[in-house]
Residue frames as qw, qx, qy, qz and C-alpha x, y, z in Angstrom:
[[0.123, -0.723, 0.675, 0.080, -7.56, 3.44, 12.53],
 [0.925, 0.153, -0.339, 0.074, -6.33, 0.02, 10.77],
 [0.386, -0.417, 0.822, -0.014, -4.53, -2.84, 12.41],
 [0.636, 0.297, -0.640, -0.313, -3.12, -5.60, 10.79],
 [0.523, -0.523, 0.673, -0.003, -2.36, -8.53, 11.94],
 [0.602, 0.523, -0.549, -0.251, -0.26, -11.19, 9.70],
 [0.596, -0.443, 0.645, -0.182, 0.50, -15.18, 10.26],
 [0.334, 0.277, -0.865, -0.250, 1.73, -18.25, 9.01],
 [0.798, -0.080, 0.519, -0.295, -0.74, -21.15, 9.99],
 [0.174, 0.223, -0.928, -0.242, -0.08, -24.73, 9.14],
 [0.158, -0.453, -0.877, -0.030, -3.39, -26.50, 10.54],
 [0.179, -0.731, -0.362, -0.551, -5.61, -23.25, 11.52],
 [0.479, -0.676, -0.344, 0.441, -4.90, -22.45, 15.22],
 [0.312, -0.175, 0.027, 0.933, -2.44, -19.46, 14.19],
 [0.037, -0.350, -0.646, -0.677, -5.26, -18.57, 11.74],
 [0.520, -0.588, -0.604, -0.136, -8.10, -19.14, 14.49],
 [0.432, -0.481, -0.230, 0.727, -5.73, -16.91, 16.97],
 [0.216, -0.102, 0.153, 0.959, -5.07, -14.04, 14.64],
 [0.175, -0.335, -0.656, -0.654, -8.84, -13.86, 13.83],
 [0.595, -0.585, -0.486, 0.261, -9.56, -13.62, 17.66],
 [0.449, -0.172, -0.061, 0.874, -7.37, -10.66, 17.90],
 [0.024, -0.110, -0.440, -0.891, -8.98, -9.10, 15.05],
 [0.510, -0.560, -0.651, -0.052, -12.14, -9.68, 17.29],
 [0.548, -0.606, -0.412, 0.402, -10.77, -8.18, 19.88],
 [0.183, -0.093, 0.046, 0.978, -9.27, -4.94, 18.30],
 [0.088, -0.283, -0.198, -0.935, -12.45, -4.00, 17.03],
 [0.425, -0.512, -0.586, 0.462, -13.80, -3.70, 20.09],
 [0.188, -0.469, -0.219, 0.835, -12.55, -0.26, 20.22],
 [0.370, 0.837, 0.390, -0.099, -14.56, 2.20, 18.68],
 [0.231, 0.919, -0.198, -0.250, -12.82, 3.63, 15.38],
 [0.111, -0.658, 0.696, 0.265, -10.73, 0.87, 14.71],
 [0.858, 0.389, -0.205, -0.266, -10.80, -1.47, 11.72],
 [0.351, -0.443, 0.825, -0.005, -8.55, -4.74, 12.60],
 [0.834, 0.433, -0.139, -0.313, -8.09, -7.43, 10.20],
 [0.590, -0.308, 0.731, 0.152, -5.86, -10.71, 9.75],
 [0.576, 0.614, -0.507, -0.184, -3.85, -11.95, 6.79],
 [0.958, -0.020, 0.287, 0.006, -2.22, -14.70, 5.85],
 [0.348, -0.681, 0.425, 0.484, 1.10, -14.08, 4.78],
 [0.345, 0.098, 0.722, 0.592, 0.08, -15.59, 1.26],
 [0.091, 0.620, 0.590, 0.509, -2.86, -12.97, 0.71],
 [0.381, -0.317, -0.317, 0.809, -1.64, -10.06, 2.54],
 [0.258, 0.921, 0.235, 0.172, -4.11, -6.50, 1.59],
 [0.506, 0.107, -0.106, 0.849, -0.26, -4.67, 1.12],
 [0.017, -0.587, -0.067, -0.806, -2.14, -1.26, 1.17],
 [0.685, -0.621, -0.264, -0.276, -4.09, -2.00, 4.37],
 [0.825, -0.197, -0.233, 0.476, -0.76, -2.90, 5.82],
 [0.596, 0.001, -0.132, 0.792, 0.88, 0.54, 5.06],
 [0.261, -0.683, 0.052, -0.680, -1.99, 2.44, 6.25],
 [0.773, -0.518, -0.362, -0.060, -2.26, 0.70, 9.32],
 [0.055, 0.794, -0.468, 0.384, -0.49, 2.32, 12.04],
 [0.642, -0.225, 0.713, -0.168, -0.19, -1.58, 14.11],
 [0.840, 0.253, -0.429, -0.216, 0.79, -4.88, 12.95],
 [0.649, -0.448, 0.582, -0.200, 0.81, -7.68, 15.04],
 [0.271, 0.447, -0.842, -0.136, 3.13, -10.85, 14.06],
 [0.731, -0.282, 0.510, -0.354, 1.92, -14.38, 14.85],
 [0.504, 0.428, -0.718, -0.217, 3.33, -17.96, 14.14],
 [0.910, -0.205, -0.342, -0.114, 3.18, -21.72, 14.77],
 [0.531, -0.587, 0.611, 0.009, 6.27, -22.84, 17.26],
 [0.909, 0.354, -0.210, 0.072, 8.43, -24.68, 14.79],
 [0.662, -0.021, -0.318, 0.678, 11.68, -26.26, 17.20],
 [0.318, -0.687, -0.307, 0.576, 10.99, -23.10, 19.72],
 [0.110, -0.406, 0.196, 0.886, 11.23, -20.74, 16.97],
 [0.614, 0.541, 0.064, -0.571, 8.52, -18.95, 14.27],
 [0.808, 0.155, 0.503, 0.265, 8.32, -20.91, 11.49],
 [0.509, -0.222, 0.290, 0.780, 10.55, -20.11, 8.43],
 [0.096, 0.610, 0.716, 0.326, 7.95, -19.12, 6.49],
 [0.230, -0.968, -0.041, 0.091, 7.09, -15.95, 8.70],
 [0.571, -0.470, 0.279, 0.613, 10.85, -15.57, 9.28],
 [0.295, 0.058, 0.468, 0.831, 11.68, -15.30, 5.36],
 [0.106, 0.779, 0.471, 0.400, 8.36, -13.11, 4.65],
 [0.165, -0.942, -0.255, 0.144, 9.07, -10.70, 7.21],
 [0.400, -0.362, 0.423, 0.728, 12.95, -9.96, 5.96],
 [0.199, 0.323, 0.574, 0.725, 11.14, -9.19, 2.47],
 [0.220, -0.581, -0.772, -0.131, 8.52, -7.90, 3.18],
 [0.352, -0.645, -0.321, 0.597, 8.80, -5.30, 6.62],
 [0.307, -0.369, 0.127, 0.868, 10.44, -2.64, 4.15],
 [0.156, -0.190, -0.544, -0.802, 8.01, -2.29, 1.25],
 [0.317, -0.683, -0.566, -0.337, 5.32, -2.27, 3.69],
 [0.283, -0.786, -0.291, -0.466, 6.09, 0.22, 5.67],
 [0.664, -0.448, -0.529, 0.281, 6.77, -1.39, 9.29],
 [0.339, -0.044, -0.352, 0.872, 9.32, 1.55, 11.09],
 [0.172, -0.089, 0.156, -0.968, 7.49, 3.83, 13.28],
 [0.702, -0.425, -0.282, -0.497, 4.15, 1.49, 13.71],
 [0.584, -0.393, 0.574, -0.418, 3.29, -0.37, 16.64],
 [0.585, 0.195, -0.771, -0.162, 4.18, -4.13, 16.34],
 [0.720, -0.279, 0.504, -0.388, 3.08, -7.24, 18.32],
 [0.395, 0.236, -0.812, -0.358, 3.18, -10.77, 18.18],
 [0.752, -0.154, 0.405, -0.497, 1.72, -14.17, 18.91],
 [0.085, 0.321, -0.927, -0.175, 2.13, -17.78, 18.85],
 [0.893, -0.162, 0.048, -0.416, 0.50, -20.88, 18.77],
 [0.052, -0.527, 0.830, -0.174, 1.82, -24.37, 20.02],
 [0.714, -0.068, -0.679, -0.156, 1.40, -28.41, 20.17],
 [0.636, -0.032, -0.584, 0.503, 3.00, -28.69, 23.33],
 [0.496, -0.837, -0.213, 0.092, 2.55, -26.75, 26.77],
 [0.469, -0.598, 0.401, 0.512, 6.58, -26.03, 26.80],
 [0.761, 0.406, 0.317, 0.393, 6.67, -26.05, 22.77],
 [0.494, -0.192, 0.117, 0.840, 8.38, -22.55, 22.71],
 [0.108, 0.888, 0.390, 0.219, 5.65, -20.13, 21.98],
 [0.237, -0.935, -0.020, 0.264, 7.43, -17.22, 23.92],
 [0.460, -0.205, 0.556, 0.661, 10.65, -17.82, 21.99],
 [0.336, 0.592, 0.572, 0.458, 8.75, -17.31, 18.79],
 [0.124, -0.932, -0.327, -0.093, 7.25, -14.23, 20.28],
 [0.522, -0.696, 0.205, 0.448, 10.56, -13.16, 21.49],
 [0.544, -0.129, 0.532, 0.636, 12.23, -13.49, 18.22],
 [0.272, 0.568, 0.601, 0.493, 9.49, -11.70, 16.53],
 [0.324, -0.919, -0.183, 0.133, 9.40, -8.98, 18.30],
 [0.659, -0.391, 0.391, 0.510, 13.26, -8.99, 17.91],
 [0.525, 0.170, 0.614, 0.565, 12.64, -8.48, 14.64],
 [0.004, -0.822, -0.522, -0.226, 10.15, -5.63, 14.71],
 [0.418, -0.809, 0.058, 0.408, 12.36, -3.82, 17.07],
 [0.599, -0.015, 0.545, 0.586, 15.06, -4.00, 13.87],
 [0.377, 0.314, 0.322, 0.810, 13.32, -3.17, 11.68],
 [0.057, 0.198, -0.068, 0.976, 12.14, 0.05, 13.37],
 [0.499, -0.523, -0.527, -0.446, 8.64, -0.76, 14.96],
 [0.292, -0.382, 0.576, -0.661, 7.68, 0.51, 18.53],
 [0.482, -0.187, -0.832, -0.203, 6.63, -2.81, 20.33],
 [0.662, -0.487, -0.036, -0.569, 3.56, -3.50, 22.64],
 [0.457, -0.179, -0.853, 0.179, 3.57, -5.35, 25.63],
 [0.545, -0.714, -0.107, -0.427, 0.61, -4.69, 28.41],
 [0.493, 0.151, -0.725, 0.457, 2.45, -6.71, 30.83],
 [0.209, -0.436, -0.767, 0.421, 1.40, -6.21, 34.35],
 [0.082, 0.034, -0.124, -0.988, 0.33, -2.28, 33.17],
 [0.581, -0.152, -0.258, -0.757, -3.41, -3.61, 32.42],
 [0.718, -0.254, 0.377, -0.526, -4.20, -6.15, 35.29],
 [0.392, -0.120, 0.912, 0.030, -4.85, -9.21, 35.04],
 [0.992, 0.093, 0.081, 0.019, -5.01, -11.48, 32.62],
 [0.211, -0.772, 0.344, 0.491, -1.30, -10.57, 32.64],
 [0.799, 0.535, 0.249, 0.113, -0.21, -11.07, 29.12],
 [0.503, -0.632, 0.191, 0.558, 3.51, -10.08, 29.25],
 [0.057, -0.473, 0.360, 0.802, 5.05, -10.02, 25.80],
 [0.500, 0.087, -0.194, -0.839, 1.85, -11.70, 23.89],
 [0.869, 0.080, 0.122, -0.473, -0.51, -14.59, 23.68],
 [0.247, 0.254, -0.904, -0.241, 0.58, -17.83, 22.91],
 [0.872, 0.030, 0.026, -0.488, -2.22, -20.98, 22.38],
 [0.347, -0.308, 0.885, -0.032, -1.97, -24.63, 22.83],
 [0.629, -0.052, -0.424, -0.650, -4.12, -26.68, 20.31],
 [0.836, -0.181, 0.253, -0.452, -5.14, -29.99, 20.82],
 [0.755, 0.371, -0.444, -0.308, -3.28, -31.81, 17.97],
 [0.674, 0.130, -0.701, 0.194, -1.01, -33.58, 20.39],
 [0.074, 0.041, 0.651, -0.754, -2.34, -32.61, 24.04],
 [0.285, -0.447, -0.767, -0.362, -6.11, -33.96, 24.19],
 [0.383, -0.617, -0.557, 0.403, -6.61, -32.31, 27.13],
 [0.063, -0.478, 0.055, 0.874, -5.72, -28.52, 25.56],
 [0.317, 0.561, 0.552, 0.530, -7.01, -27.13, 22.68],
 [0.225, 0.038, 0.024, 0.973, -7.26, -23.30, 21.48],
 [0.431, -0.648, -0.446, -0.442, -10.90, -22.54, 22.77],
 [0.572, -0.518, -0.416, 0.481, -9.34, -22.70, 26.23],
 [0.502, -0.211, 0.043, 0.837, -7.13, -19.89, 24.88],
 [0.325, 0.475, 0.460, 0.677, -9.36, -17.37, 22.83],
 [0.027, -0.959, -0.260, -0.107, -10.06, -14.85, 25.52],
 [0.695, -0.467, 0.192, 0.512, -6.73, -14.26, 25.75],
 [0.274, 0.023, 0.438, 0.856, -5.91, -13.27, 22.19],
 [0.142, -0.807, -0.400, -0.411, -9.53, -11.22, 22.07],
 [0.398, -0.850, -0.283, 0.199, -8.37, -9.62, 25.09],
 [0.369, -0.271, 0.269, 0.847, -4.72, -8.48, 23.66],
 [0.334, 0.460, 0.602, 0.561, -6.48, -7.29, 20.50],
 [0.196, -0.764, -0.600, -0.138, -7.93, -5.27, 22.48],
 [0.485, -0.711, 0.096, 0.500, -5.34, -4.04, 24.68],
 [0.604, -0.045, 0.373, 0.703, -3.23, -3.76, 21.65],
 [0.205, 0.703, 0.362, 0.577, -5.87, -1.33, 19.60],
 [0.470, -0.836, -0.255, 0.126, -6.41, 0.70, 23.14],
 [0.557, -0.411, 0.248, 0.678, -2.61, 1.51, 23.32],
 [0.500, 0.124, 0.397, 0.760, -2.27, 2.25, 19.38],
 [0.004, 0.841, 0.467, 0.271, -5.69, 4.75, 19.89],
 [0.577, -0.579, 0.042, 0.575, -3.49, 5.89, 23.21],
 [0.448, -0.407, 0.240, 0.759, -0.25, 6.88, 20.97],
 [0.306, 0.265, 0.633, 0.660, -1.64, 7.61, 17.47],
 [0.150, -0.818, -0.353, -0.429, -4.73, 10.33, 18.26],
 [0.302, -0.886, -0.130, 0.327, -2.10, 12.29, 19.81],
 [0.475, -0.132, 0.330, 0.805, 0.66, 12.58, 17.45]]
């Protein structure tokens, strides 16, 4: 089974997250998980995949435009209604608005017809409500996204589990 997963990065953390995921989905036996870059997307890989997980910097508590304007083009020629969608952030700041981002992307998946994930308290701890969100370092020395990478290996994981779940019964 493909999963995608797609992100804007501006310095590599989003990059360095969504590549953790993609770590962490194939985990599951039978499932091929991979990460794009919204400027070198594999389109076909997208519209077999029956998951695609969203992920962006925190620009002013909200994804950056960049994701925003790719996923309004984009969502419909590849496919999106009827897969499983997720998202994820990354952040400067401890309070920089990662869940907003994640909220708003998700918002947007729900539109444009995707069924979204969330493990929330359903798989235990680490609780990971509506997805991952990282802190780098660039402007907290004292964080940085190594703290944060079993976190987005562990959704990846949770996320491919679920889509094996709904998809090798339909």
């Amino acid at each position: 089974m493909k999963l995608a997963i797609i992100y804007h990065s501006e310095t590599g953390n989003t990059k360095q997250a969504a590549e953790w995921i993609a770590e962490g989905m194939r985990e599951i036996s039978g499932v091929e998980g991979k990460a794009f870059s919204i400027e070198s997307v594999d389109e076909e890989f997208v519209k077999e995949a029956k998951g695609v997980v969203v992920g962006s910097p925190s620009y002013m508590a909200q994804m950056t435009p960049q994701i925003h304007n790719w996923l309004f083009e984009k969502a419909g020629e590849l496919e999106f209604p009827g897969k499983m969608g997720g998202a994820f952030a990354t952040e400067q700041y401890t309070h920089g608005g990662g869940t907003q981002v994640i909220q708003s992307i998700l918002t947007i998946e729900m539109v444009k017809g995707m069924l979204c994930y969330s493990g929330g308290m359903a798989c235990g701890k680490p609780v990971i409500h509506l997805g991952p969100v990282g802190v780098n370092n660039n402007m907290e020395k004292f964080n940085g996204m190594g703290n944060y990478k079993e976190y987005f290996n562990i959704y990846g994981k949770r996320f491919a589990q679920k889509a094996v779940e709904i998809f090798n019964k339909i």
